[in-house]
Structure formats: C-alpha cells, structure tokens
C-alpha positions in Angstrom: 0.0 0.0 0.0 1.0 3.7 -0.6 1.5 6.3 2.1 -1.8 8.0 1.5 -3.9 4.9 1.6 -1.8 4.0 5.0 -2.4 7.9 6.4 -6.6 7.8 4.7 -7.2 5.3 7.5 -5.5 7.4 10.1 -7.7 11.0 8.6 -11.1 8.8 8.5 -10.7 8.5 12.1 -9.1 11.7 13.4 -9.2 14.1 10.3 -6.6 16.9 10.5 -9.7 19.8 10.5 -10.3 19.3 14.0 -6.8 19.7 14.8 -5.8 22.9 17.1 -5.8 25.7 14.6 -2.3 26.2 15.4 -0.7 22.7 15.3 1.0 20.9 12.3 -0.6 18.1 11.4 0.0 16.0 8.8 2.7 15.2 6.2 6.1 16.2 7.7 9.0 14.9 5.4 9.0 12.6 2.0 6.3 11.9 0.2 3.0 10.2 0.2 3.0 8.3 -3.3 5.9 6.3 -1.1 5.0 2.8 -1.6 5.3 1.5 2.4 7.2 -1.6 3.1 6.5 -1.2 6.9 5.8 1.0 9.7 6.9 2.5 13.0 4.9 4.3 15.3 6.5 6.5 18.3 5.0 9.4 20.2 8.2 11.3 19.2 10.9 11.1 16.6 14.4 11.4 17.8 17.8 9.5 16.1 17.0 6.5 18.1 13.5 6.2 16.2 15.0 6.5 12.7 17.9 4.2 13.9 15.2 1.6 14.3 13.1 2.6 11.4 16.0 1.5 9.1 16.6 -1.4 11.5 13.3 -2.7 10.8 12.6 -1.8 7.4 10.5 0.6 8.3 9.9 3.3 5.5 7.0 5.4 7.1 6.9 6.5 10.3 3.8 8.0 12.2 4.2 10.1 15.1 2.2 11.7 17.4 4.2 14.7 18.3 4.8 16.6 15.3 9.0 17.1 14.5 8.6 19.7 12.8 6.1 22.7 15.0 8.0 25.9 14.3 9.7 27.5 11.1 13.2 26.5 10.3 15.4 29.3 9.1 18.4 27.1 8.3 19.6 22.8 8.4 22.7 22.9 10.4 23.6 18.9 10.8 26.3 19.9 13.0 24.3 21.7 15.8 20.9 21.2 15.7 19.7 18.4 16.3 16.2 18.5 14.5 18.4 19.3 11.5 20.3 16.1 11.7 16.8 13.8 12.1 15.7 15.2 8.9 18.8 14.4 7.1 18.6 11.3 8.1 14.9 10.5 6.9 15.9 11.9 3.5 18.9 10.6 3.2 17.1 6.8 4.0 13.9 7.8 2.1 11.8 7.2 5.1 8.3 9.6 5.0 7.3 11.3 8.5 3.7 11.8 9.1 2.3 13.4 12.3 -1.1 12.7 14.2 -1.5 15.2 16.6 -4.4 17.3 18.5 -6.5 15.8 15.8 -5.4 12.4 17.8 -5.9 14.1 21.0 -9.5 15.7 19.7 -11.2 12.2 18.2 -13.2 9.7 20.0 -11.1 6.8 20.7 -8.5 8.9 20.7 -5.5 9.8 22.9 -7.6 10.6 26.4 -9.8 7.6 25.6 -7.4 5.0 25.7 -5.6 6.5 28.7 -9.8 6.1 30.3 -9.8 3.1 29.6 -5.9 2.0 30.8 -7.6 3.2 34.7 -10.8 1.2 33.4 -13.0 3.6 33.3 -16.6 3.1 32.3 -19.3 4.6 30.6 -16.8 7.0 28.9 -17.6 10.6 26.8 -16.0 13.6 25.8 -15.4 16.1 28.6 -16.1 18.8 26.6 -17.4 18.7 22.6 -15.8 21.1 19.9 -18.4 23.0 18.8 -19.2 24.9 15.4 -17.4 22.7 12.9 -20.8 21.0 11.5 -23.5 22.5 9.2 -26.7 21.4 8.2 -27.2 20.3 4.9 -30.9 20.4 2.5 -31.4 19.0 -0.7 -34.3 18.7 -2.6 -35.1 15.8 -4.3 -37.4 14.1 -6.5 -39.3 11.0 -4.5 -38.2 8.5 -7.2 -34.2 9.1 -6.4 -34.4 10.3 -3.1 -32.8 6.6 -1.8 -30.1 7.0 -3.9 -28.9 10.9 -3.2 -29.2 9.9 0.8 -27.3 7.2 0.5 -24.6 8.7 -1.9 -24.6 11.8 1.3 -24.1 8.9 3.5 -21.6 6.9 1.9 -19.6 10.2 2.1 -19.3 11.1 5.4 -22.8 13.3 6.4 -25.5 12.0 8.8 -23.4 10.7 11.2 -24.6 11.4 15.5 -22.7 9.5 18.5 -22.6 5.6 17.6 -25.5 6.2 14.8 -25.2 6.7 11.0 -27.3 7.2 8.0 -29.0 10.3 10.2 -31.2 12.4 8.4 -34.8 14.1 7.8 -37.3 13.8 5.1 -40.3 15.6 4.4 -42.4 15.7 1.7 -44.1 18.5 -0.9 -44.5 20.1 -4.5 -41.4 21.2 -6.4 -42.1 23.7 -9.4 -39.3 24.9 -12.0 -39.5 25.9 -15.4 -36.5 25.3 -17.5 -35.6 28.8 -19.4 -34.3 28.4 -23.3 -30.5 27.4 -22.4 -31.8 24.7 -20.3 -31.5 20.8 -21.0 -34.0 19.6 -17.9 -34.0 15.4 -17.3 -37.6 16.1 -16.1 -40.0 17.9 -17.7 -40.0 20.1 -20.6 -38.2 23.4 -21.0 -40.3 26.4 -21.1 -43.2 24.7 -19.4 -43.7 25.3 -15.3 -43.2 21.7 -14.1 -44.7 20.1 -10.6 -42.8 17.5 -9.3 -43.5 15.2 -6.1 -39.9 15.9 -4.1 -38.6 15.1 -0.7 -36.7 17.4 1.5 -33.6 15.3 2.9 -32.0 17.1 5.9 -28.6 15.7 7.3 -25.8 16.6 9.8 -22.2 17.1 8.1 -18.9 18.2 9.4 -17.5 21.2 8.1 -14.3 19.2 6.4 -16.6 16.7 5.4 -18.7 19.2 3.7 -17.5 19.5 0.0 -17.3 16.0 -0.2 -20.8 15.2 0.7 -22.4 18.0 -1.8 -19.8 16.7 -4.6 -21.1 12.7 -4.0 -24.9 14.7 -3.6 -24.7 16.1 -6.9 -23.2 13.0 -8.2 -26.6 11.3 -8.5 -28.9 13.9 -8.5 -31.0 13.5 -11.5 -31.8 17.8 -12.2 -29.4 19.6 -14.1 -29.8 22.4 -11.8 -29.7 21.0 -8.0 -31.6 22.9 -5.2 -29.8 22.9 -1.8 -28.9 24.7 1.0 -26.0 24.9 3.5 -26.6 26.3 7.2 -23.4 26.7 9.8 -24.7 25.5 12.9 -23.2 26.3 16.9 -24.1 22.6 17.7 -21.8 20.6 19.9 -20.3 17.8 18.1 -20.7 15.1 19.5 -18.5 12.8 17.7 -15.1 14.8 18.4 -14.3 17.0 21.9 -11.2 17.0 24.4 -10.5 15.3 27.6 -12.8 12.0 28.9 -15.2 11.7 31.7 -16.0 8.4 33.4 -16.6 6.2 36.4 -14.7 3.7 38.0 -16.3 -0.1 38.2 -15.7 0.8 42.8 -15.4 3.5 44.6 -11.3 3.5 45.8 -9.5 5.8 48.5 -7.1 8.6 47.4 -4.4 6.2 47.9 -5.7 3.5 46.4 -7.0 5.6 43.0 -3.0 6.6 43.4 -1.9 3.4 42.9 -4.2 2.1 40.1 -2.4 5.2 37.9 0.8 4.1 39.1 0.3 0.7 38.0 -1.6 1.0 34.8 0.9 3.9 33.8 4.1 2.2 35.3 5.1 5.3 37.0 6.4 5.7 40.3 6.3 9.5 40.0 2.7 11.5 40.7 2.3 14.7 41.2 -1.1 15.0 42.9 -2.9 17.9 45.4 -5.5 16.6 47.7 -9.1 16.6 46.6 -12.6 16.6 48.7 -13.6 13.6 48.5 -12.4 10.4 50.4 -13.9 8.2 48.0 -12.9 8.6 44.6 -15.6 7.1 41.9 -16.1 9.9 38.8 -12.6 10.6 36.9 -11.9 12.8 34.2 -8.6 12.3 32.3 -7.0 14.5 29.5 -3.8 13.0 27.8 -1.2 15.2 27.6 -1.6 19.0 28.9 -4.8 19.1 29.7 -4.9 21.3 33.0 -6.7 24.3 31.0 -9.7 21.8 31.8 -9.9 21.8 35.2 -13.1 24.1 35.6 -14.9 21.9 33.5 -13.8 18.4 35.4 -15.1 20.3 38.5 -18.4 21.4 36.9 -18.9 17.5 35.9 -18.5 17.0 39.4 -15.2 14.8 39.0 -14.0 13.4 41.9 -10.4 13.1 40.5 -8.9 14.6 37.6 -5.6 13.4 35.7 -3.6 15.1 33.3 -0.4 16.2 32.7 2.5 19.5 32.7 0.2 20.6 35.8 1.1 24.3 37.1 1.7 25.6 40.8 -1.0 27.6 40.2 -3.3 25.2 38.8 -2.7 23.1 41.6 -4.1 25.8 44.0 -6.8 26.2 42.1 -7.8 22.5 42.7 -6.5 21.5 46.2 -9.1 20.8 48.0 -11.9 20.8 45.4 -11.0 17.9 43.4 -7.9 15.2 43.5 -5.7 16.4 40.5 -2.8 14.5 39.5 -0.1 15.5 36.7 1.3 11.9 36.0 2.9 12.8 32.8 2.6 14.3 29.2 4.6 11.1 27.8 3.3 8.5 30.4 -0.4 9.7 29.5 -0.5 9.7 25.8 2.0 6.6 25.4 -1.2 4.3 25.4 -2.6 5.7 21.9 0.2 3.9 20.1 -1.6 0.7 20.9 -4.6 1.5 19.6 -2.9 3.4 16.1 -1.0 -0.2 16.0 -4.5 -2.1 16.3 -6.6 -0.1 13.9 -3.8 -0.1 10.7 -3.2 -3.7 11.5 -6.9 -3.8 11.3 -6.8 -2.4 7.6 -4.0 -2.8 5.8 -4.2 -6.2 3.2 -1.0 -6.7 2.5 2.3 -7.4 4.4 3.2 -4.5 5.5 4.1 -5.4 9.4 3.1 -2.4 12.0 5.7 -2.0 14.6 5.8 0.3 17.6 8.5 2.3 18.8 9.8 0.1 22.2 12.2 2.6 23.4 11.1 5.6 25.5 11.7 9.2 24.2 10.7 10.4 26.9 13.4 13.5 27.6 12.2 14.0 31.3 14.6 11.8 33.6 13.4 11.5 37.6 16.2 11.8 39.8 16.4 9.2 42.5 18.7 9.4 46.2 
C-alpha cells in the first residue's frame, strides 16, 4: 500500500480539521505516493526512532508529536539536532507523518485510551468542539431520493454518537420551469413543471462538507440541484477534548494513586488533595490538559488526571477535586496501541506495524 492509503485510515478517524488551529498536522517529510514496506509508530521522533526505522525496514513513520512545529530558518547537521533527524529521513527515504491534536480531539483517541488504561466506564468527551458541523438540505425528486441519501451517506454526512445514516425527510411540491439554455432530465423546458420531491436534511462536518455535496450532486437527477447549506453552533458530538467516566468501585485517594501508578508504570505522581475520600467519577486528558480543570469540577469529577500541571493550577484544585499530573509522555504513550490495532486492522497486505519500544521520553526522575 501507498503512504496516503496508510495515512486515509488514520484521517477517517481523526481528520486533520479538527486539529488545534495552530498545530502541524499532517505530512512532515518525503512523500505520500511512497510505496510503504513497513511501519513504525513512536510518540516522538528522535535518532534513536530512525535508527530503528532502518533497522526494521521501516519506511513510514507516524508520530504523534509533530517534528517539525515551528519555522526552520536554516539545516545545520552539526548543531541542531532537528536538522540532523531530517537528514537522516531523506537521506534513508523514510516519509514522517504526524497525528496530533487531531489524535488528542477524536473519540477513541488519545484521552480515551488513557480512560480506559484506569478502566473507566461509561466514557464521553469532557467537553465537545463546537461549530465545525452544518446542516445540509437537498431537494429531491421522490423516485431518487434513496439513492442521493445514500450517496450523502456513503460520504461522510448523517453521522450522530454511535449512529449513522441520520437524516430528515419531508415531503411536498417542487415547481421549475427550465428557461431556453436549459436541458432539464424532467419535464420540458419552457413549461412550469410540478414534481412530487422530498426534502432530505442531514448533519455534516465542516471538512466533510464538500465531499458530501460533490457525492450529492453526483446522482442527483436535475441539471440544476436545489440545496442549502446552514453553519450550525451545535456541539459535536462525535469529536471533543479530555474524557469523563466512572470507575467499576469506589477506591481511597491512595488507592485511585496506585491504580495510575500501575496501569501507567510510573512511580512518579504529582497530585494535590481533593474533597472527597472516595474517589468514583474521573476525568482524564492526555497530555496538557490542566486548561480543563473548571470543567472536570463542573462535571462534578471526583479526580482529575492530566499532565504539565502548574503551581497555580494546583491551587486552584487542592481541595476541590484530587488532580494528578502523571505525565505528558506516560499519559499519551497508550494511543500507540490503539494506532498499532486499527492499521493492522486495515492494511491487506504485508506490510508489518511495529511500535517504537524505546522511550523518548526526555524528562529523567532523579532518584537518592
């Protein structure tokens, strides 16, 4: 398989439009028409991951954090070190693609599978992006209106929580009158026409959008198609940041401390003491998530964990809700596993999936 049928699967499920305006997502070095021989995934690239890339045969690899996140004014190989790495994917041919807040910002995503590493049930989005999803009409006569909802479908619109093929359909009387440049499919030009038509409404992401009127038109019998776009302020409820849940028991302070510990082998927590003795609701945001503290409290979270927690931040909570920064790498490390099952899931040919088994993790914990 190419590159870009490896990295469609990847954009199906966390497509680079919902990605923090100001991240860079997406293609970092090489190209895309690559034909992939295998794969390495890592959360971040470093020497050591490109060392084992050409170890393993690897000729793509996907990261989470992207390499390449501000301008580059020159490639020094001899002092910069970022310089060197990209030399070194060049030089080997490997491609660089990078999944990131759009990773962070899909269901199933980064703070999901750190929920459900601390086995949290009945998981959902802390908090829903909003405004990235407009309504979509087309009218449509009755004898095709199968066909143009499920050509909107098959591309990507009607789609709600766990349910797809969404839409509306309502019924009336359609009237046109083709003028003398017209070549109508229905009717006959210069004569007012009445035609029985349905009114399909369905839900579509923005980045979804042109896609869905393209396959619409597609198989729309009129020369001339009749639809209407509205932006909606909607809450989406398919992509949002951080995870709420519950745990299966209520657990003590110390006992919810060790259950991160051991699911997140890490012996190094930074917590501030909560309100509650018993610790049942959690929210959880991969990565540095603290900026959603206010809205862990207003979901009435007992605990909250996150990581690259501030002093402040930590005032802020003690003694209104248990927060605990366990670590940007040690809370995002658990997506790999679940990039690793979903392209192993989907690729048909031989291409192997490998994951990084070093640690790039650049924060070291000094012990006496």
């Amino acid at each position: 398989m190419r590159c870009d049928r490896i990295i469609k699967i990847i954009e199906d499920w966390a497509p680079k439009s919902i990605a923090w305006e100001k991240d860079n997502v997406g293609l970092q070095i090489g190209s895309l028409r690559r034909e992939v021989k295998n794969i390495l995934l890592c959360l971040d690239v470093d020497e050591k991951v490109v060392h084992d890339a050409s170890l393993k045969n690897c000729n793509l690899i996907i990261s989470h954090h992207p390499l390449l996140f501000r301008s580059l004014k020159k490639l020094d190989t001899e002092k910069d070190k970022i310089s060197r790495i990209i030399e070194k994917l060049i030089k080997k041919d490997i491609t660089l693609y990078s999944a990131h807040t759009n990773l962070d910002f899909t269901k199933d995503g980064v703070s999901f599978q750190l929920a459900k590493k601390l086995k949290l049930a009945n998981q959902k989005f802390l908090v829903n992006l909003s405004s990235n999803q407009n309504k979509l009409f087309v009218f449509v006569p009755l004898t095709h209106s199968n066909e143009v909802a499920d050509a909107m479908h098959n591309a990507g619109a009607g789609i709600i929580g766990e349910y797809s093929n969404c839409s509306f359909r309502s019924s009336g009387i359609g009237t046109f009158k083709g003028l003398e440049k017209s070549n109508p499919r229905l009717g006959v030009k210069g004569k007012i026409e009445k035609v029985e038509e349905v009114k399909i409404e369905v839900l579509v992401n923005s980045f979804d959008l042109n896609k869905v009127i393209a396959a619409m038109k597609k198989v729309h019998p009129y020369e001339e198609v009749a639809f209407d776009v509205y932006p909606l302020a909607n809450e989406n409820v398919n992509y949002g940041m951080g995870v709420i849940g519950e745990l299966e028991k209520e657990l003590s302070e110390k006992e919810f401390l060790n259950l991160i510990s051991k699911s997140l082998k890490t012996k190094n927590l930074r917590f501030t003491h909560g309100s509650k003795s018993k610790i049942k609701k959690v929210a959880v945001c991969g990565g540095s998530g603290s900026d959603l503290l206010d809205k862990a409290m207003q979901n009435n979270a007992d605990a909250f964990v996150t990581a690259d927690v501030k002093y402040h931040t930590f005032q802020d909570a003690e003694k209104n809700i248990l927060l605990i920064d366990a670590g940007h790498y040690e809370t995002e490390i658990p997506i790999l596993d679940k990039v690793k099952r979903k392209l192993e899931k989907s690729i048909t040919d031989k291409t192997k999936v490998y994951k990084y088994l070093g640690s790039t993790n650049p924060v070291v914990f000094y012990n006496n």
